[in-house]
SEGU-860551 format. One record per residue (C-alpha): residue number from 1; x, y, z. Coordinates in nm, 2 decimals. Layout:
# SEGU-860551
ATOM     k       px       py       pz
ATOM   NUM        X        Y        Z
...
This chain:
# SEGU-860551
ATOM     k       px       py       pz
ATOM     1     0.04     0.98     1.58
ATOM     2    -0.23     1.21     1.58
ATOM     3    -0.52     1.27     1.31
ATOM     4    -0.46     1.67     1.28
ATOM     5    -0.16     1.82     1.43
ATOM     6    -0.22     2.12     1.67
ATOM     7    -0.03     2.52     1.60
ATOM     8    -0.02     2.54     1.98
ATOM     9     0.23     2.18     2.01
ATOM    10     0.48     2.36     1.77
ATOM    11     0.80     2.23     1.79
ATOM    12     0.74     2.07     2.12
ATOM    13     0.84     1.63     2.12
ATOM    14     0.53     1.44     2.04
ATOM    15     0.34     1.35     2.33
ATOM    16     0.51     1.61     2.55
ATOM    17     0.34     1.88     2.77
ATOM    18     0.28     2.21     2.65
ATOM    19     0.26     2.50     2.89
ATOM    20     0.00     2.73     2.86
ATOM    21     0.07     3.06     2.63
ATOM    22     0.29     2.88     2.40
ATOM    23     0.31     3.04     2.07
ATOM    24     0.07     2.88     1.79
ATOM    25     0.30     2.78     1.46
ATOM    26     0.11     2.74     1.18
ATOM    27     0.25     2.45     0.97
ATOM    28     0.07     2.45     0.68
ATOM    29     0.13     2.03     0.61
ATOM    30    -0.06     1.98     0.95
ATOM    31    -0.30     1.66     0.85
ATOM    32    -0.18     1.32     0.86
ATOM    33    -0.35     1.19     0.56
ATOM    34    -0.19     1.44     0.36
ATOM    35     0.14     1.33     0.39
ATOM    36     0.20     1.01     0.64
ATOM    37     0.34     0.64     0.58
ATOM    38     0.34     0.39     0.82
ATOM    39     0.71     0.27     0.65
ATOM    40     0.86     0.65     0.72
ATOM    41     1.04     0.50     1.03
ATOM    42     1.18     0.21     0.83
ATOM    43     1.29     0.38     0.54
ATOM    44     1.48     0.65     0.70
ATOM    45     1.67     0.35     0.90
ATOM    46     1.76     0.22     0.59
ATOM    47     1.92     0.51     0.44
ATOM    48     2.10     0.58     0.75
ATOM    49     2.19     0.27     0.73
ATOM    50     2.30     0.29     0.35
ATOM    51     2.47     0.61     0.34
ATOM    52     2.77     0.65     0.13
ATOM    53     3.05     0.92     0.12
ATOM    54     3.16     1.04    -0.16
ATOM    55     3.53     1.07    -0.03
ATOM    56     3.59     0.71     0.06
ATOM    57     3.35     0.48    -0.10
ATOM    58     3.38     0.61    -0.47
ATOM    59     3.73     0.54    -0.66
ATOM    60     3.84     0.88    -0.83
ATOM    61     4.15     0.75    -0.96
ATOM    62     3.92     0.46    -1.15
ATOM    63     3.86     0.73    -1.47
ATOM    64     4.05     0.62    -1.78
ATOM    65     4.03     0.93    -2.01
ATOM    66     3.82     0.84    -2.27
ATOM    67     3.74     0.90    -2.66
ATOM    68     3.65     1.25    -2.69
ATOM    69     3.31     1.23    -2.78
ATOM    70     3.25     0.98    -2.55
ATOM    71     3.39     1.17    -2.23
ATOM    72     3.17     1.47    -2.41
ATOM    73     2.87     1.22    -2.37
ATOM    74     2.88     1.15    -2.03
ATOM    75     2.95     1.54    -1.95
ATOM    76     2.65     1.63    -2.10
ATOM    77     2.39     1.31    -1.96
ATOM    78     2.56     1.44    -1.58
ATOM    79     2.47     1.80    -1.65
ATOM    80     2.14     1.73    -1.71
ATOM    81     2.11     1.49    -1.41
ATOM    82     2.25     1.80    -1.23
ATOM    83     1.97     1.99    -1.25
ATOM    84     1.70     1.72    -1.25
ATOM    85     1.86     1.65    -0.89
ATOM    86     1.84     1.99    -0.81
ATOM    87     1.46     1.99    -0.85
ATOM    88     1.44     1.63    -0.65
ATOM    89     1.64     1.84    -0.40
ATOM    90     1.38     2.15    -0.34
ATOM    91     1.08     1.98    -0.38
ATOM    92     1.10     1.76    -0.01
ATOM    93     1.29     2.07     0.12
ATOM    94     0.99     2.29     0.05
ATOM    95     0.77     2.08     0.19
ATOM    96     1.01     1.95     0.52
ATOM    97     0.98     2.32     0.59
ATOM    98     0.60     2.34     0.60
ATOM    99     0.58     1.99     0.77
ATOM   100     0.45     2.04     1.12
ATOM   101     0.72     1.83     1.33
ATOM   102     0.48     1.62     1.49
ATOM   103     0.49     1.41     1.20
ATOM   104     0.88     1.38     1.32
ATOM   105     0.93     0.98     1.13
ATOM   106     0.85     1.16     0.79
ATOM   107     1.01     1.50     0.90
ATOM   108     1.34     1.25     0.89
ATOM   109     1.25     1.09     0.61
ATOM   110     1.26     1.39     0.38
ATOM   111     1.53     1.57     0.53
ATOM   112     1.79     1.24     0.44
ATOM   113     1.65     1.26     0.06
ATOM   114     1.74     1.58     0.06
ATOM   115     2.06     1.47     0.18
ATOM   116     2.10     1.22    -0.04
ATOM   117     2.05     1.44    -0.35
ATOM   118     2.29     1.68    -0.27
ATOM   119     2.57     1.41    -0.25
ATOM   120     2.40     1.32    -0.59
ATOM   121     2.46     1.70    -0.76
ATOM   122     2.81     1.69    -0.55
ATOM   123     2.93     1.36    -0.74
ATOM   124     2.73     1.41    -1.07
ATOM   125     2.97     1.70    -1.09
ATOM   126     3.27     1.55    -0.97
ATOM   127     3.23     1.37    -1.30
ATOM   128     3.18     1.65    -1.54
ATOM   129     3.48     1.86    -1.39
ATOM   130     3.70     1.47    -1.40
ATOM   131     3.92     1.52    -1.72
ATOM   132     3.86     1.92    -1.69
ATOM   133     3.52     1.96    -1.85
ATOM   134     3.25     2.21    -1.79
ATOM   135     2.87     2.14    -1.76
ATOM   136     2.76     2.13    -2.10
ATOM   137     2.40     2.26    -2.22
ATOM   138     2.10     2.28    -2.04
ATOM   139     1.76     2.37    -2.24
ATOM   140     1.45     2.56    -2.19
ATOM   141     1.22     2.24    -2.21
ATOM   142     1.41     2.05    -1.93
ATOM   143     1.40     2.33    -1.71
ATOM   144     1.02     2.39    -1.81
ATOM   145     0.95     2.01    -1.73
ATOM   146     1.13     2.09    -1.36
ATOM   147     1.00     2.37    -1.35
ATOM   148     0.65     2.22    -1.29
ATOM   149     0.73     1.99    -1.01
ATOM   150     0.85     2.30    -0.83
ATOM   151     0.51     2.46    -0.88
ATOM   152     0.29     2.17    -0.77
ATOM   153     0.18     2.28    -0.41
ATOM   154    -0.01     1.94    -0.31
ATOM   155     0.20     1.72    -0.11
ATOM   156     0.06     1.38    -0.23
ATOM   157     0.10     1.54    -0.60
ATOM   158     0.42     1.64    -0.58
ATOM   159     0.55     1.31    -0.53
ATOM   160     0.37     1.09    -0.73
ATOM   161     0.47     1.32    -1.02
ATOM   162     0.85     1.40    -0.85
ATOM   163     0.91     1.01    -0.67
ATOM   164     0.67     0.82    -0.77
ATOM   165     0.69     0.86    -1.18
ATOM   166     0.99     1.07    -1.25
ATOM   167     1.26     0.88    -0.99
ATOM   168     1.12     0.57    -1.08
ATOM   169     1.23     0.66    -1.45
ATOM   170     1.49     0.82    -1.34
ATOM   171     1.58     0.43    -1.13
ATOM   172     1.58     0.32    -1.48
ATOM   173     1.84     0.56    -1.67
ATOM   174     2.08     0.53    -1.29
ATOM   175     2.09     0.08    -1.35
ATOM   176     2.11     0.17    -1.75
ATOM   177     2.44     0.38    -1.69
ATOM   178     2.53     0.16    -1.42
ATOM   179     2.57    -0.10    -1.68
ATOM   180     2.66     0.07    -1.98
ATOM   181     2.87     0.28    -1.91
ATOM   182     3.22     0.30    -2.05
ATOM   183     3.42     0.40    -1.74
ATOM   184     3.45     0.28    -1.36
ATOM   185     3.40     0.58    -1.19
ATOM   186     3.03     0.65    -1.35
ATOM   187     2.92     0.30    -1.35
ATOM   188     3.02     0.34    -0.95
ATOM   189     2.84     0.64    -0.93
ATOM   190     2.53     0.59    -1.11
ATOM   191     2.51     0.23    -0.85
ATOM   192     2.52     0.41    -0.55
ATOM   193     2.27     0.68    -0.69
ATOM   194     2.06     0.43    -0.80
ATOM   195     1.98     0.27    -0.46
ATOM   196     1.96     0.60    -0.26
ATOM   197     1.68     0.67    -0.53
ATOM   198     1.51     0.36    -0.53
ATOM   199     1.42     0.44    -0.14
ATOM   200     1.27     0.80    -0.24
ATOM   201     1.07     0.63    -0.53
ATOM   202     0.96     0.38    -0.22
ATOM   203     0.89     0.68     0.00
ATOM   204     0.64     0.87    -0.24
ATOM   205     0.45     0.50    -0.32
ATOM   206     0.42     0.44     0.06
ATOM   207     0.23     0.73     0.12
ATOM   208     0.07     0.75    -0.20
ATOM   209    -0.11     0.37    -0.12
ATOM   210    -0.15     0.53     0.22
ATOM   211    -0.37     0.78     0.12
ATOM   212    -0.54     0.63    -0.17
ATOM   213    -0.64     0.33     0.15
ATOM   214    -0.80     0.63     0.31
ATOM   215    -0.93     0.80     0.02
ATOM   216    -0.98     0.63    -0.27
ATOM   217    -1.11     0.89    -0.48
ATOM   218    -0.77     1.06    -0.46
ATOM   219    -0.66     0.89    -0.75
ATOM   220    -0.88     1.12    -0.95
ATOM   221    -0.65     1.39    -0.82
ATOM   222    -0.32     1.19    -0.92
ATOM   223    -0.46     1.12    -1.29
ATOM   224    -0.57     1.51    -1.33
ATOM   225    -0.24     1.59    -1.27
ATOM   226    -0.03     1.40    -1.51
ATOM   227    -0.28     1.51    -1.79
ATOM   228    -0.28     1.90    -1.64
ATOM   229     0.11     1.84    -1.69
ATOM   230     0.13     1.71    -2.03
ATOM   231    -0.11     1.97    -2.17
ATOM   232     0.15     2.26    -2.02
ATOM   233     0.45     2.08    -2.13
ATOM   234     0.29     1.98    -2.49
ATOM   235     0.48     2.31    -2.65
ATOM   236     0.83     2.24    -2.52
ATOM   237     1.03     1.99    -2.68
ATOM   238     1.11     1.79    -2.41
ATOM   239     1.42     1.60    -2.36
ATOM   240     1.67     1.75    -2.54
ATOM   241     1.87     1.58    -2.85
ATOM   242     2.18     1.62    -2.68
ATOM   243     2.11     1.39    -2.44
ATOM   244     1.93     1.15    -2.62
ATOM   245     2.21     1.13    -2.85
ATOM   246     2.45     1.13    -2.52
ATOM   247     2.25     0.77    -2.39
ATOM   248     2.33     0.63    -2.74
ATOM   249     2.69     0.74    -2.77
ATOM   250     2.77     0.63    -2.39
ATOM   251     2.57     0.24    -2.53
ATOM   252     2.79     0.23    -2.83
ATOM   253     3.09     0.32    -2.68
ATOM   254     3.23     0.44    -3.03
ATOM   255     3.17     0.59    -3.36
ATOM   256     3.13     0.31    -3.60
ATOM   257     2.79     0.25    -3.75
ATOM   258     2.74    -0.12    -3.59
ATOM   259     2.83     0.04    -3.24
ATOM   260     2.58     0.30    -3.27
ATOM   261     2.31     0.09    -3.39
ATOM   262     2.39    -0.13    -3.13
ATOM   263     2.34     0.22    -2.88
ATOM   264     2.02     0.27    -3.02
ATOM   265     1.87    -0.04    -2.94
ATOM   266     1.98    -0.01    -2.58
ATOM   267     1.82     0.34    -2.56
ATOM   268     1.51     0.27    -2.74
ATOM   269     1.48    -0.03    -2.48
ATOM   270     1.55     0.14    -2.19
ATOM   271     1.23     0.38    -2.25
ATOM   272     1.07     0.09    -2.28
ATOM   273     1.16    -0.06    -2.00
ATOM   274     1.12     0.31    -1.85
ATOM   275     0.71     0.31    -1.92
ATOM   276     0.70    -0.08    -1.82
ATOM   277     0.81     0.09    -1.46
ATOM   278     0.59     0.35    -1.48
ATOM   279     0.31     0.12    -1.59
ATOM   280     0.34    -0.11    -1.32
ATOM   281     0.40     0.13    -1.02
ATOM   282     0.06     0.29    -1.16
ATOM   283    -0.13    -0.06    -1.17
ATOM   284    -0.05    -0.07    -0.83
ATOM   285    -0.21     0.25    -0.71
ATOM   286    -0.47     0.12    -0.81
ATOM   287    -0.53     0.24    -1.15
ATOM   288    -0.70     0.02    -1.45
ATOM   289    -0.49    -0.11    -1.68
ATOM   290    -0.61     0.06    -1.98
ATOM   291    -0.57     0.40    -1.79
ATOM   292    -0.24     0.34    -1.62
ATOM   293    -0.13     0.30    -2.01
ATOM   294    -0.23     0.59    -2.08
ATOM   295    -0.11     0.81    -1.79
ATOM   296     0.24     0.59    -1.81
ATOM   297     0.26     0.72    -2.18
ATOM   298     0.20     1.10    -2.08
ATOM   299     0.48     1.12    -1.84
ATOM   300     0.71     1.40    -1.95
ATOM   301     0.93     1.31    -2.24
ATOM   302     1.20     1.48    -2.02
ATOM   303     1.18     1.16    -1.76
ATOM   304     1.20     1.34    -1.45
């Protein structure tokens, strides 16, 4: 796999020959430390390997109707996982378009997340509409937090933010549903979810130690970031009370006041267990204890 990737190979097979007077294509992701993994191969096996359908693997019929403001609950959490999968959607899509295809093992890679997150919006949906809901609300600050993942033009950035620390948190909400859940059908969703996104959060760290092995002073980069984020973000309000209130109502599975104490504790210990993820993934990039803390604290209040 070569250093720099030439315009004048274009779409040609790697390694084959290219005649003379073939048209230069100028992919603009073109350098290999800039986006390669030596586990791309592998992890695209495995999601082939691990694809599910929708159709035939998920049990529809599994959906007792539910208490009102429960069922309520769950619409709203899956409209706002709608459009955070939207944005996990674009982002490798962008980029798979500006990818020269030399780099075909990652060129796969990205094009079966995207895949995989638009079976995600498909079923995330499927759910809302179940009992004959609509999407419920969506705010300004979660589309503002999204909204900066699909401005972040680096590569390397745009997953470590995207992959890297909002999928990994977004992992974490996925196994909380999967277990708390008061229905079938979404704890069946929110498990198959979960593994598809576990490989993308594997994905963004395999290049991300990748690069940092080849330059180390990258990491300077991935800390500017986060900050650079926060400080735009600090004037939204971040993840909205709907769902917060939506992850304590689906925990308590009713209205009495010992259930939704009960709901709160759950959340309050899922966020922890949220920044013990993103705490640790950082500590493995290499980052100091004392500043992966920190950094694991700024993430956006909307998760993703």
């Amino acid at each position: 796999v070569a250093a720099q990737a030439q315009p004048f190979w274009g779409l040609a097979a790697r390694g084959a020959q290219v005649e003379a007077g073939a048209p230069a294509f100028h992919f603009r992701l073109s350098d290999k430390l800039q986006v390669w993994t030596d586990s791309a191969a592998d992890l695209y096996a495995q999601a082939v390997a691990a694809q599910w359908n929708a159709d035939t693997d998920i049990d529809w019929c599994d959906a007792p109707e539910l208490p009102a403001p429960v069922e309520d609950a769950i619409v709203q959490l899956m409209t706002y996982m709608v459009e955070n999968e939207n944005a996990a959607l674009l982002v490798p899509a962008r980029f798979l378009g500006q990818l020269h295809p030399h780099y075909r093992e990652l060129q796969a890679a990205l094009a079966i997340q995207v895949a995989d997150e638009a079976r995600h919006i498909d079923v995330f949906t499927r759910r809302i509409r179940r009992h004959g809901r609509e999407p419920a609300l969506s705010t300004a600050g979660g589309q503002a937090s999204l909204k900066s993942l699909l401005d972040e033009t680096d590569f390397s950035v745009a997953g470590f933010l995207l992959s890297v620390l909002g999928e990994g948190t977004f992992v974490h909400l996925l196994q909380f549903l999967q277990t708390e859940a008061p229905d079938p059908l979404t704890r069946q969703i929110c498990r198959l979810a979960a593994r598809d996104e576990a490989r993308h959060v594997a994905l963004g760290m395999s290049h991300l130690l990748y690069r940092l092995q080849h330059e180390p002073g990258f990491q300077h980069q991935l800390a500017q970031a986060v900050e650079q984020r926060f400080d735009n973000l600090a004037g939204t309000s971040g993840l909205n009370e709907e769902v917060f209130d939506a992850l304590i109502l689906i925990a308590a599975g009713t209205l009495t006041p010992e259930a939704l104490a009960r709901g709160a504790a759950r959340v309050q210990q899922l966020m922890r267990d949220m920044a013990d993820g993103r705490f640790s993934k950082l500590l493995r990039l290499g980052f100091e204890r004392e500043h992966a803390e920190r950094l694991a604290s700024l993430h956006t209040r909307n998760f993703m």
